[in-house]
C-alpha positions as CSV (number, residue, x, y, z in Angstrom):
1,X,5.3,2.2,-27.7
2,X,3.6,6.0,-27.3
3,X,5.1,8.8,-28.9
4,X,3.9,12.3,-27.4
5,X,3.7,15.5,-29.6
6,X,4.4,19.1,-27.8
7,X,5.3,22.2,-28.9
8,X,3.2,25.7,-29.3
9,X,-0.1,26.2,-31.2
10,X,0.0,26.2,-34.6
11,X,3.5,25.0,-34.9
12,X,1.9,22.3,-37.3
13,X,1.7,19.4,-34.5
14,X,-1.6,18.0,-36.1
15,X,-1.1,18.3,-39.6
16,X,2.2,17.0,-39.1
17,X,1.0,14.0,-37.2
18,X,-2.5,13.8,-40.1
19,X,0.9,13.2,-42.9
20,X,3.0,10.9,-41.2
21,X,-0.1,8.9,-40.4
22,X,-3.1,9.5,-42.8
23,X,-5.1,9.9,-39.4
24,X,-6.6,13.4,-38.8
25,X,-6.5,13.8,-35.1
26,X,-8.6,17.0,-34.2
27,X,-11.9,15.3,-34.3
28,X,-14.0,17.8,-32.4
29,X,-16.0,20.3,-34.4
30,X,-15.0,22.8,-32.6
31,X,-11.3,22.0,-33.0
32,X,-12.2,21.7,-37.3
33,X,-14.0,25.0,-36.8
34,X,-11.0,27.6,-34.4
35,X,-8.3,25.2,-36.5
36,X,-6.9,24.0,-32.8
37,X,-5.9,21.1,-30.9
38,X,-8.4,21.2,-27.7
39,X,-8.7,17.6,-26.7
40,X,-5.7,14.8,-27.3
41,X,-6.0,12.7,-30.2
42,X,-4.8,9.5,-31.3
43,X,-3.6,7.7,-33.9
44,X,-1.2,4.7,-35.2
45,X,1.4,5.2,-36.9
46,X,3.1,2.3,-38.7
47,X,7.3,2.0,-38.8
48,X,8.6,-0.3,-40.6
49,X,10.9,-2.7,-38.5
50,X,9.3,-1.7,-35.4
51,X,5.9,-2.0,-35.7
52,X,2.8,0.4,-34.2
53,X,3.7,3.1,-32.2
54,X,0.5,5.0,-30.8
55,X,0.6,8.7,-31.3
56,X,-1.1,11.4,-28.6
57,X,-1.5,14.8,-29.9
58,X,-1.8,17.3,-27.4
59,X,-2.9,20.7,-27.5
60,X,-0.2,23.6,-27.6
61,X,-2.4,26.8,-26.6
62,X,-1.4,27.8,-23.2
63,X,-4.6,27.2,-22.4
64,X,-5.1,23.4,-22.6
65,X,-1.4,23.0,-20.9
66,X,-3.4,20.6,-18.2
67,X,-5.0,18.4,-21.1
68,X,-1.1,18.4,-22.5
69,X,0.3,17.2,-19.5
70,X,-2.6,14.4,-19.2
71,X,-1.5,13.2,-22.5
72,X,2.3,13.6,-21.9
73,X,2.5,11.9,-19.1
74,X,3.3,7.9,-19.4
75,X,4.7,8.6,-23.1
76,X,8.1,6.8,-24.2
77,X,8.9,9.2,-27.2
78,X,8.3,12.9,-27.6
79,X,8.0,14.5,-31.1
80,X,8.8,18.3,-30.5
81,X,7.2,20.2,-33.3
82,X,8.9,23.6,-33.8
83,X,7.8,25.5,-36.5
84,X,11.1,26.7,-39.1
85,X,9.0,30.4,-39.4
86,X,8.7,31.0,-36.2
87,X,10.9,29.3,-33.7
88,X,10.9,28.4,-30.1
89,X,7.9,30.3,-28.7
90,X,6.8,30.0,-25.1
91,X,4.9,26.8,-25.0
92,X,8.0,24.9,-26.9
93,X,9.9,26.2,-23.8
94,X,7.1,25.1,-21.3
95,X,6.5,22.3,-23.2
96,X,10.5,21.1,-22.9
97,X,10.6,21.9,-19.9
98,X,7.6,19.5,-18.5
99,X,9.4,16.8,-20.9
100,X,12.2,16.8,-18.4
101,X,9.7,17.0,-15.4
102,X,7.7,13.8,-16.5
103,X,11.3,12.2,-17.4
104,X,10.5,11.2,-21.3
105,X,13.3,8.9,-22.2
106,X,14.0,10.1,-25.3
107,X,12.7,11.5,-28.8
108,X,13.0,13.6,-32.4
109,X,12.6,16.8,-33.2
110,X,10.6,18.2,-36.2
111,X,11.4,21.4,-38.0
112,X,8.0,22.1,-39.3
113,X,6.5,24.7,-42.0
114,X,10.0,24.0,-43.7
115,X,8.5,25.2,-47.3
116,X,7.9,28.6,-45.6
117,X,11.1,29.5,-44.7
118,X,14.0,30.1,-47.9
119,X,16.5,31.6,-46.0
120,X,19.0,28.5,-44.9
121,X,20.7,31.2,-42.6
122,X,17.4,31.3,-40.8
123,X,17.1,27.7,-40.5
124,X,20.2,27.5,-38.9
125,X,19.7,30.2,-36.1
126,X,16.7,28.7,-35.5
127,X,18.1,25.5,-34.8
128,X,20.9,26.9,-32.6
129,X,18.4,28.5,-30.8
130,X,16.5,25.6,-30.5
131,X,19.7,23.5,-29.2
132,X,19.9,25.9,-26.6
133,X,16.2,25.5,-25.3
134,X,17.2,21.5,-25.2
135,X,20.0,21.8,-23.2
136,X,19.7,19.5,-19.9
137,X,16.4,18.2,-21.3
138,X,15.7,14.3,-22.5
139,X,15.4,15.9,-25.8
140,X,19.3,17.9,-25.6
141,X,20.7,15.4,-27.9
142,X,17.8,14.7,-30.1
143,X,18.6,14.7,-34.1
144,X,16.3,17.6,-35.4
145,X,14.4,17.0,-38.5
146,X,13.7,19.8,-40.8
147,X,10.1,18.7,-42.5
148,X,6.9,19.8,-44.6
149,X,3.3,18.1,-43.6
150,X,2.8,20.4,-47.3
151,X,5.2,19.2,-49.5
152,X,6.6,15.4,-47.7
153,X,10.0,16.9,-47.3
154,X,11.6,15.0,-44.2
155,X,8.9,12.8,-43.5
156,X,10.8,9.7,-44.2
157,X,13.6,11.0,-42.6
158,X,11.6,11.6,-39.6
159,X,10.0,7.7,-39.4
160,X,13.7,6.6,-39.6
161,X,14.7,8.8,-36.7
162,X,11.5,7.7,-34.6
163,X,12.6,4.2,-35.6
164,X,16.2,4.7,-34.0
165,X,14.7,6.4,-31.1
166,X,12.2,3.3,-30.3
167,X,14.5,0.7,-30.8
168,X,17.2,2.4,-28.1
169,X,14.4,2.3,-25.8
170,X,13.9,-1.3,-23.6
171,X,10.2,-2.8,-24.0
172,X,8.6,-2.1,-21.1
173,X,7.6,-5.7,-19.0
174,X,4.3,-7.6,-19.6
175,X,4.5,-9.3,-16.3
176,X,4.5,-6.0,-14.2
177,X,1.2,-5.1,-12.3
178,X,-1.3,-3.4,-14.4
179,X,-2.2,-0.1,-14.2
180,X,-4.0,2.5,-17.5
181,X,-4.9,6.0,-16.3
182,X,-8.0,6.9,-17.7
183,X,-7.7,10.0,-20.2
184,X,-11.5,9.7,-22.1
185,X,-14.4,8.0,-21.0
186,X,-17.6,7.8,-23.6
187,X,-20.5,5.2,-24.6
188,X,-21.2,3.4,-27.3
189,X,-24.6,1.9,-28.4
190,X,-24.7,-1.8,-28.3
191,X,-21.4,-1.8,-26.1
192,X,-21.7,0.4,-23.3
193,X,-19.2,2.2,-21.1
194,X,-15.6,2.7,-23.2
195,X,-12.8,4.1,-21.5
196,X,-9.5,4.9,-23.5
197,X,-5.9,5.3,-22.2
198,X,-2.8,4.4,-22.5
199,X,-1.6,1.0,-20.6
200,X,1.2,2.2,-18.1
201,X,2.4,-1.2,-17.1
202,X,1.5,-5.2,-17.1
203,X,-1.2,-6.3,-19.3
204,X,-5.0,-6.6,-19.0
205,X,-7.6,-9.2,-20.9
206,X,-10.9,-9.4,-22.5
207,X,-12.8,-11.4,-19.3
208,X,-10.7,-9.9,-16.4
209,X,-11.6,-7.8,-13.6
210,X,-10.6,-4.7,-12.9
211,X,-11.0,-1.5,-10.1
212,X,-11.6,1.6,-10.5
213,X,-9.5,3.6,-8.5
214,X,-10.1,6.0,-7.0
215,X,-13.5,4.7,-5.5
216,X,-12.7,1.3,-5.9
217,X,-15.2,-0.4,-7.7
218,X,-15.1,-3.1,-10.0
219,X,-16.1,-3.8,-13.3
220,X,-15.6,-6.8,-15.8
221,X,-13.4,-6.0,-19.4
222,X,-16.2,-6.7,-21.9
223,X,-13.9,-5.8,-24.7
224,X,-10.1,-4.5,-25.7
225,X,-9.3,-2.6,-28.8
226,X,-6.5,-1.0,-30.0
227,X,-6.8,1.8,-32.9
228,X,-10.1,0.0,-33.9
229,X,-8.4,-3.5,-34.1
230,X,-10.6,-6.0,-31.6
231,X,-8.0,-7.6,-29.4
232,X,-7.8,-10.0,-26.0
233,X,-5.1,-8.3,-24.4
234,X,-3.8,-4.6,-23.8
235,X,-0.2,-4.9,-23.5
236,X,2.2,-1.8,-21.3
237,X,2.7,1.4,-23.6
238,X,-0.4,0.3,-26.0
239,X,-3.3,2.9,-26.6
240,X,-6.6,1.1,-25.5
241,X,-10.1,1.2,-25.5
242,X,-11.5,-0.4,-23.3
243,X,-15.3,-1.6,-22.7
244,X,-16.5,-1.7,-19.4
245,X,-19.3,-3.9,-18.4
246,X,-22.3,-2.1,-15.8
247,X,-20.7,1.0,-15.4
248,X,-21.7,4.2,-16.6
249,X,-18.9,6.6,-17.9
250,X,-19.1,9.0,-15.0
251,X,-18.2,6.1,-12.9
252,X,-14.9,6.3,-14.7
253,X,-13.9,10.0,-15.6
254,X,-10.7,11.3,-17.2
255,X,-8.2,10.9,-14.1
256,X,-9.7,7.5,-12.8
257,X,-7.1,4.3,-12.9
258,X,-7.9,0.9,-13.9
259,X,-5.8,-1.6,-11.9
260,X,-5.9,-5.4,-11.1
261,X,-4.2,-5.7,-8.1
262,X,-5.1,-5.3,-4.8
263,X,-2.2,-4.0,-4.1
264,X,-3.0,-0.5,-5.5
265,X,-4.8,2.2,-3.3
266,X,-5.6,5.5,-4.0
267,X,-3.6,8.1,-1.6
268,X,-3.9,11.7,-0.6
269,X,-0.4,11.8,0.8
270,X,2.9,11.0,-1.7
271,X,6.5,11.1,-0.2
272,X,8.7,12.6,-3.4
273,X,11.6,14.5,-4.9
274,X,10.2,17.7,-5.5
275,X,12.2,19.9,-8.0
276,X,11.6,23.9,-8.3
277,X,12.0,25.3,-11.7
278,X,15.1,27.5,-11.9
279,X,13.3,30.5,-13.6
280,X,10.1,29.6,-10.8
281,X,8.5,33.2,-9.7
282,X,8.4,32.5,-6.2
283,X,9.4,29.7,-3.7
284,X,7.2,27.0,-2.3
285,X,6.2,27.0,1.1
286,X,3.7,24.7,3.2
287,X,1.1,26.9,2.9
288,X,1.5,27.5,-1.1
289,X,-1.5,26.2,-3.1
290,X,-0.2,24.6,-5.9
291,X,-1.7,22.0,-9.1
292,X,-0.4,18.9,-9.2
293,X,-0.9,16.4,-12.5
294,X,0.0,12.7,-12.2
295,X,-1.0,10.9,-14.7
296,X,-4.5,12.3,-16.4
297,X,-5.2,13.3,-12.9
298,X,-5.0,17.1,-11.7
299,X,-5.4,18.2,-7.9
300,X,-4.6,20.7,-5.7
301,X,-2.0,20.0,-3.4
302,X,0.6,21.7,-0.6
303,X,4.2,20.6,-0.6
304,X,5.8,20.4,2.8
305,X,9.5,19.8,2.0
306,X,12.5,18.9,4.3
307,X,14.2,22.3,6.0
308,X,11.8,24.7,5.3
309,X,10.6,26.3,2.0
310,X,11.6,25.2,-1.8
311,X,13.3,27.9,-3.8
312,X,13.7,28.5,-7.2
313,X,16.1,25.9,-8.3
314,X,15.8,23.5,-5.2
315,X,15.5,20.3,-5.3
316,X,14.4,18.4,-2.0
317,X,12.2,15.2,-0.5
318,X,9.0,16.3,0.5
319,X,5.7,15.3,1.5
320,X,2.8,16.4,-0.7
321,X,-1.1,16.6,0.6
322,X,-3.2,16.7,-2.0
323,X,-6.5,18.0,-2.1
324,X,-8.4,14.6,-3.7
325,X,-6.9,11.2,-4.1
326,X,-4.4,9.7,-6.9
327,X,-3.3,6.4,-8.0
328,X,0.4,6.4,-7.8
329,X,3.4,4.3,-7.6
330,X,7.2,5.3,-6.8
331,X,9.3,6.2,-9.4
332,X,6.2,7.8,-11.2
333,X,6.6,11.8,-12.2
334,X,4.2,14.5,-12.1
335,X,4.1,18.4,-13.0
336,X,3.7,21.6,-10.4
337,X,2.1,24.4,-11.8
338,X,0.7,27.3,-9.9
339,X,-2.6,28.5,-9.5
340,X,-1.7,32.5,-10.2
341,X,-0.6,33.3,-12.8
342,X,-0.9,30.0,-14.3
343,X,2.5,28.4,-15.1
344,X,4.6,25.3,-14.9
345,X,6.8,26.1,-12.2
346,X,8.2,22.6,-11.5
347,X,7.7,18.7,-10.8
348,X,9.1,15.5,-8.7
349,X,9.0,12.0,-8.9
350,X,7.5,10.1,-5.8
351,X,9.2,8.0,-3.8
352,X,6.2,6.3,-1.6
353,X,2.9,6.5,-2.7
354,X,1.5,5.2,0.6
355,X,3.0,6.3,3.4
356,X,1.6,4.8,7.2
357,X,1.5,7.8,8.8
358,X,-0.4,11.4,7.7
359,X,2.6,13.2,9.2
360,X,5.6,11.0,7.7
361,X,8.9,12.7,7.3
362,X,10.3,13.6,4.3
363,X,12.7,11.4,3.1
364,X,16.3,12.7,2.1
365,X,16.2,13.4,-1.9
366,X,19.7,11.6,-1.8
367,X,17.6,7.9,-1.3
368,X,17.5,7.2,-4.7
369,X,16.9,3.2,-4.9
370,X,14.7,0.8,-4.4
371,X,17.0,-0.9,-1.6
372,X,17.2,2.5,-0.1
373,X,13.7,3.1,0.1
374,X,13.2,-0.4,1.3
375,X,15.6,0.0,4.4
376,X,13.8,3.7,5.2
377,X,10.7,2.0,4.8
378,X,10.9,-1.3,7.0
379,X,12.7,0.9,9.8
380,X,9.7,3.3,10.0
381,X,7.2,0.1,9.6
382,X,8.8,-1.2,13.1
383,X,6.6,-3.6,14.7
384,X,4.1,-3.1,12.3
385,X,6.5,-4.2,9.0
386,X,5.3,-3.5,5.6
387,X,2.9,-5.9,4.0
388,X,5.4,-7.2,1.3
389,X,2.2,-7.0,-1.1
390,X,2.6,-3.0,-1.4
391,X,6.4,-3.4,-2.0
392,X,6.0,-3.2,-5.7
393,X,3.9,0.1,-5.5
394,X,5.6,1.5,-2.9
395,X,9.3,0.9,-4.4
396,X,8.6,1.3,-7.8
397,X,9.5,-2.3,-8.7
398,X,7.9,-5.3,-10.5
399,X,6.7,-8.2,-8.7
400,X,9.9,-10.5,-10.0
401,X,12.5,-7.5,-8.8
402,X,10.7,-7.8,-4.9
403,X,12.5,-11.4,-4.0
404,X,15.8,-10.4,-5.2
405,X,15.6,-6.6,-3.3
406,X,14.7,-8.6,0.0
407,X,17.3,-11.5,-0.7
408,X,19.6,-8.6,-0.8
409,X,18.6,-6.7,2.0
410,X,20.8,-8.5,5.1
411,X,17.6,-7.1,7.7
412,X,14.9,-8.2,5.9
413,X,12.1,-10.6,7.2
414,X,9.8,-12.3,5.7
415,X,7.2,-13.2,8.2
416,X,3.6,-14.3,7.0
417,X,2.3,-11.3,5.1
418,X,4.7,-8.8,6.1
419,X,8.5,-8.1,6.0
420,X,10.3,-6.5,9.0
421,X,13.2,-4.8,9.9
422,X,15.6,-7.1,11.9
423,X,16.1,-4.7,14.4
424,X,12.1,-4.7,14.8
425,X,12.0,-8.0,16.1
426,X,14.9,-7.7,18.1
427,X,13.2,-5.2,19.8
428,X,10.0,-6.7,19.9
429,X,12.1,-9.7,21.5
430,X,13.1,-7.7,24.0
431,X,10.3,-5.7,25.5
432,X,8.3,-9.8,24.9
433,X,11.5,-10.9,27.6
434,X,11.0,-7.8,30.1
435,X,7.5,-8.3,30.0
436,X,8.1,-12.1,31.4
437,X,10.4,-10.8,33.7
438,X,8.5,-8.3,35.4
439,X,5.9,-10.6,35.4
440,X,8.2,-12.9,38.2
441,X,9.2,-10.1,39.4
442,X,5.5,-9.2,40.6
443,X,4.2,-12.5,41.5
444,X,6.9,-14.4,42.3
445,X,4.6,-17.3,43.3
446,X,3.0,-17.8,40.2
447,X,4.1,-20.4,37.4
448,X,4.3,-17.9,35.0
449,X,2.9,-14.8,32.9
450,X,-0.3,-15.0,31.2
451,X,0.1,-15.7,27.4
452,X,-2.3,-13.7,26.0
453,X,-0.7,-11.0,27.8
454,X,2.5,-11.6,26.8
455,X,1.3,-11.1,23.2
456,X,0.5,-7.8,23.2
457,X,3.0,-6.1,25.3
458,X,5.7,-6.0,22.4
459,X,3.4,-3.7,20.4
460,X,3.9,-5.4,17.4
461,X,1.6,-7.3,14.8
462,X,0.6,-10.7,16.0
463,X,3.0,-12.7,13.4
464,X,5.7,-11.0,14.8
465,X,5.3,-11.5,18.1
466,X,4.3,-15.6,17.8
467,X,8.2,-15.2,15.4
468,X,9.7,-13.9,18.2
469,X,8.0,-16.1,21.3
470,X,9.3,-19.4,19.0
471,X,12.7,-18.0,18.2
472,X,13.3,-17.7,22.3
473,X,11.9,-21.0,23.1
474,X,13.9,-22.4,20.8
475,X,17.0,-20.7,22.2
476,X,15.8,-22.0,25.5
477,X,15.2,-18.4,26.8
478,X,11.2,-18.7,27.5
479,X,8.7,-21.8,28.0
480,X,5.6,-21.9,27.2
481,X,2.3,-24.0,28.9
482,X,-1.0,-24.2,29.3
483,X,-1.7,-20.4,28.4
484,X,1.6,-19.5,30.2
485,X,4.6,-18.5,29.3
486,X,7.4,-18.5,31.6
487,X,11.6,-17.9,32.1
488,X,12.9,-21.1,31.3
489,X,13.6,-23.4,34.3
490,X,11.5,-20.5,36.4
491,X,10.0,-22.2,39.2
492,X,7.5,-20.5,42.2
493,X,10.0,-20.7,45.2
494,X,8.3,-19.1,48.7
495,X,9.8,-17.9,51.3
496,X,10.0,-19.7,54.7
497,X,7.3,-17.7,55.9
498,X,5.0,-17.8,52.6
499,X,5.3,-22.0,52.9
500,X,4.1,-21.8,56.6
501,X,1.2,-19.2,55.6
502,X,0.3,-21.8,52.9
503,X,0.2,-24.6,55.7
504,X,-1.9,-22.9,57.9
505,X,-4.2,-22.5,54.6
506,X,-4.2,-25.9,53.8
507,X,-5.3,-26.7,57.7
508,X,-8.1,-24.1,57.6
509,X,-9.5,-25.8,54.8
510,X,-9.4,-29.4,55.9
511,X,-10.7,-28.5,59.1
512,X,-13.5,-26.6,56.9
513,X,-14.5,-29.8,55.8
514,X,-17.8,-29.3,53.1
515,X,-18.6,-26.4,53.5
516,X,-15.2,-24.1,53.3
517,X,-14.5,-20.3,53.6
518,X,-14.4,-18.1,50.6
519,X,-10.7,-16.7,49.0
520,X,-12.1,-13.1,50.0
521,X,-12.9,-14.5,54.0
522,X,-9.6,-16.4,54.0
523,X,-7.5,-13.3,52.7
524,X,-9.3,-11.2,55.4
525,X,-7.3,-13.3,57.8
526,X,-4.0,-14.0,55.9
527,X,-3.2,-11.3,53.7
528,X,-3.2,-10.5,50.4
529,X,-0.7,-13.3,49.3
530,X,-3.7,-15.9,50.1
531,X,-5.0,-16.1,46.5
532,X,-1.3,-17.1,45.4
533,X,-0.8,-19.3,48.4
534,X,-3.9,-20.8,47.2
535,X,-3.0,-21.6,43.6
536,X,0.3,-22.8,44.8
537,X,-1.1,-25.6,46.9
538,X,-3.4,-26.4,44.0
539,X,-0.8,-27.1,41.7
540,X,0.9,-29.1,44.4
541,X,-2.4,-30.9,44.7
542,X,-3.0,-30.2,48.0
543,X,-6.6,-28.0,46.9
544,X,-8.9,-28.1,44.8
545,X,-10.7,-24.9,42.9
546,X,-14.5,-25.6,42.5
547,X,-15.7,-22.1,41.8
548,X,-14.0,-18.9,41.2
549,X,-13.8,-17.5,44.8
550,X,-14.1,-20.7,46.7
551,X,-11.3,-23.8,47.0
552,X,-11.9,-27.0,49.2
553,X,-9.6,-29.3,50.6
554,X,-8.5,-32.3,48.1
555,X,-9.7,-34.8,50.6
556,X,-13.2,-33.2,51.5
557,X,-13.6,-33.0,47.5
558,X,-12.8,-36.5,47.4
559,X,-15.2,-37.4,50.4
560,X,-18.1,-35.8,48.6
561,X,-17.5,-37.1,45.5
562,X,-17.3,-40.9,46.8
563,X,-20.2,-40.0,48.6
564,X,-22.7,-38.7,45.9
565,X,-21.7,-41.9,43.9
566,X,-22.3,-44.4,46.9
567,X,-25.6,-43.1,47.7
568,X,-27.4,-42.4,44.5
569,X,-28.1,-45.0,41.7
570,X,-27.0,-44.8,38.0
571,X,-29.3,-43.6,35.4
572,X,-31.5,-42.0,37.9
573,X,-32.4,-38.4,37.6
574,X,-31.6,-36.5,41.4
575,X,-33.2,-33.0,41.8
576,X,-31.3,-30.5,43.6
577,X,-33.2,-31.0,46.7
578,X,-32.7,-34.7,46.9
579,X,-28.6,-34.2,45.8
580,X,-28.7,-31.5,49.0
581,X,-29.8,-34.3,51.3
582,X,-27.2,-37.0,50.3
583,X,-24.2,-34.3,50.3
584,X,-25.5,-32.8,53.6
585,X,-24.6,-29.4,52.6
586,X,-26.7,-25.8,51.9
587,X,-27.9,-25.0,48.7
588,X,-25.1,-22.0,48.7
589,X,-22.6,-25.1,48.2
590,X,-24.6,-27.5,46.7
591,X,-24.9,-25.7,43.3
592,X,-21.5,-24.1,42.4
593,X,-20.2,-28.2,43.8
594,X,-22.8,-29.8,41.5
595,X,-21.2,-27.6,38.2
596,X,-17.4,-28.4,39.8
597,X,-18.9,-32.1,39.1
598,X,-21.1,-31.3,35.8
599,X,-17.2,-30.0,34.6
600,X,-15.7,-33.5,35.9
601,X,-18.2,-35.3,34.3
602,X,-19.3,-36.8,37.1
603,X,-22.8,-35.7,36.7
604,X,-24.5,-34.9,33.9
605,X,-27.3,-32.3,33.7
606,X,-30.8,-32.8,32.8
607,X,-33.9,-30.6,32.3
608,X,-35.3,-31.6,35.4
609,X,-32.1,-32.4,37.8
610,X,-29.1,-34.8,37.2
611,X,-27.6,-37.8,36.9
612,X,-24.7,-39.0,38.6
613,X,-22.3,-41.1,36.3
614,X,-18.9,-42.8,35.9
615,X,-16.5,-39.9,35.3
């Protein structure tokens, strides 16, 4: 479990957190030289009955409120440090208030400097003033600790309340995806590339894998330690170092993500809640420059929120552009602050990470849960569904929470890769059935719609569609054959005057004997039905299709095939030329005939002519 310090400078955050743990945290030597916190700091500190908890100390100078926020964020505990001399001063009220921003789930107060101050009286306003600051904040109920990193007063009596406050708290799961934001990244001779953070979720091992997000590359875990203890795996809320192998540690600056999954992508676009500090100078608009910190990452970023502008006080669903890519997931938090003058001035919590579209909508702030993100998010997926892999980024979830949310969700399917929205396929069922329709409805005299056709006119993904085609053959709505796909019991019925046309085709080509007429001279002569006509008396048997533009009359085909057997002898190789003489026709028939028979297997071709087989 991480506990986060925060409070103003020289409220006695370090010193405080150099007593309770024997660990001095400002290790810079310019931090040793000015006497403050620039950089966060580490360091264990051991409770009894509850083990390690890792402790970040942040800076409190107004200054370094970006490198605070990088090491607030992800924390389970906060220590407030107010100093008994002094009070709250405005980075305790900053500091509170980006507490409540990132949603800290708890923590203690320390009373610090308490050998300074005499005057019980003044302890107590202090305090009341204090409970004041607290009100509405994680921390508003938090049992406030009046202490001495000088003298030891309180010290126990703050481990026991850090003790209280971590067991109330449920252990975050093992099991989840991994993810560590990257908050340091150094070398170390004889072990390379070393990266520290703290583990946000699921757990990581010595040997595994991981990207680098953003810029996705990959790099194998050469070693895991924890507070200078080797270990062979990093756990959720554990401080870790970690060792990467053949990168170099500006491949993996402070605001980079190690993952596992391939699930995670970095984004430049974040659906969220977006809440505007009450005591915020100005509003937002969707022009407003503003910083955003998720995680140890800071960006610029523009809010475009539902009905206009944010004001002071608002809280509304928005979508935020940011200026350079983040690792996110929903539910995570982050902190506003603006550019001029330089202030916290307010925060959110995202709801989808990765949104499909560059323009998506806002989504109402009132959508709260996973299942009603889920239902928001397959309706917009339409044909296109979600790939069910995303869902526990995208809904905030671990991987064992995503069956039960779809189990639950009556409109759900689960279809190869993807889930869809009910409604989706029926849709997509739909447009697939008028697409058929209007298929027999423009050739009439056709057995059907081409398949391949039929697949794309739904506009969906490909798994859909083949759901949707089996679902109506099943239901005996559609048929499918030989690259068709037709109205069940649909069947080519022409006209009185279509059949005669057809007759009068058949005769023109039995008369034409060998050599007949092509599609393009007959439909000079009989309309543009003819090609139809044509295929319609092939499937009746009646013609025979030797090459694209050309059909003969069964019989003659017959006649020439009988032929080129009776007159040649078997194993013998026949040029063109000598094939042209026993079929008595012109080399503008003999060829495309010859490959009509190569495709029958009646001849086979040869380098230097053919032979005439069996088939």
């Amino acid at each position: 479990m991480i506990v986060g310090t925060a409070g103003h400078i020289d409220h006695g955050k370090t010193a405080l957190v150099r007593a309770l743990t024997g660990v001095d945290t400002d290790r810079l030597p310019e931090e040793r030289r000015r006497g403050i916190t620039i950089e966060l700091g580490f360091a264990p500190l051991q409770i009894d009955g509850v083990g390690t908890l890792g402790v970040v100390d942040v800076p409190g100078h107004e200054a370094f409120v970006r490198t605070m926020v990088a090491g607030a964020t992800g924390v389970d505990l906060a220590l407030l440090i107010v100093a008994a001399d002094e009070g709250v001063m405005p980075q305790t009220r900053e500091h509170v208030a980006i507490l409540s921003l990132l949603g800290v789930r708890g923590g203690v107060v320390a009373l610090t400097k308490c050998d300074l101050v005499s005057d019980p009286d003044w302890l107590a306003l202090v305090e009341e003033d204090l409970r004041g600051v607290l009100t509405g904040s994680p921390l508003a109920a938090a049992p406030v600790i009046p202490t001495s990193a000088v003298t030891g007063v309180g010290l126990d009596a703050l481990r026991g309340a850090l003790a209280a406050a971590a067991r109330a708290l449920p252990a975050r799961d093992a099991g989840d995806l991994f993810r560590m934001p990257v908050d340091r990244s150094f070398s170390v001779r004889g072990t390379g590339t070393v990266v520290t953070g703290t583990v946000w979720s699921g757990t990581v091992a010595r040997d595994e894998v991981v990207r680098v997000l953003p810029g996705d590359r990959t790099a194998r875990v050469r070693g895991l330690h924890a507070h200078g203890t080797a270990m062979d795996a990093a756990r959720p809320a554990a401080r870790a170092a970690v060792a990467l192998a053949a990168l170099e540690p500006a491949d993996v600056p402070r605001g980079a993500t190690l993952v596992t999954d391939g699930s995670w992508r970095a984004t430049r676009l974040l659906r969220a809640d977006v809440t505007l500090l009450a005591d915020a100078p100005a509003p937002i608009r969707a022009r407003t420059r503003v910083r955003l910190h998720l995680g140890t990452t800071e960006t610029g970023a523009r809010v475009v929120s539902a009905g206009g502008g944010l004001a002071p006080g608002d809280r509304k669903g928005a979508r935020v552009v940011l200026d350079e890519p983040v690792v996110a997931r929903a539910g995570d938090r982050f902190v506003l602050r603006s550019a001029s003058p330089v202030a916290t001035i307010g925060g959110g919590t995202v709801t989808d990470p990765l949104p499909p579209h560059r323009r998506a909508r806002p989504w109402p702030a009132e959508v709260s849960t996973p299942a009603g993100r889920l239902r928001l998010m397959l309706v917009e997926g339409g044909g296109h569904g979600v790939p069910r892999a995303e869902l526990p980024v995208r809904l905030g979830v671990a991987r064992s929470e995503v069956a039960a949310l779809l189990a639950a969700a009556p409109d759900a399917l689960e279809i190869g890769a993807r889930v869809y929205d009910a409604a989706a396929a029926a849709a997509a069922e739909a447009r697939l059935v008028a697409h058929v329709e209007e298929g027999h409805r423009r050739a009439p005299l056709e057995p059907g719609v081409s398949l391949q056709a039929a697949r794309t006119a739904p506009g969906a993904e490909p798994e859909l569609v083949e759901f949707v085609l089996a679902r109506l053959v099943r239901a005996g709505e559609l048929s499918t054959e030989g690259g068709l796909v037709r109205r069940a019991g649909w069947v080519p019925r022409p006209d009185d005057a279509q059949r005669a046309l057809a007759q009068r085709l058949a005769d023109a080509l039995a008369e034409a004997g060998r050599e007949p007429p092509s599609v393009a001279e007959l439909a000079a002569t009989h309309g543009a039905v003819t090609a139809a006509l044509l295929r319609l008396l092939e499937r009746e048997g009646r013609v025979v299709q030797v090459e694209a533009d050309r059909y003969y009359a069964a019989a003659a085909v017959e006649e020439l095939v009988e032929g080129l057997r009776a007159a040649t002898t078997p194993g013998r190789v026949y040029t063109p030329a000598e094939l042209r003489d026993v079929l008595g026709v012109s080399r503008k028939y003999l060829i495309p005939f010859l490959e009509y028979c190569d495709r029958r297997r009646v001849t086979e071709r040869r380098a230097d002519g053919r032979v005439v087989g069996t088939g």
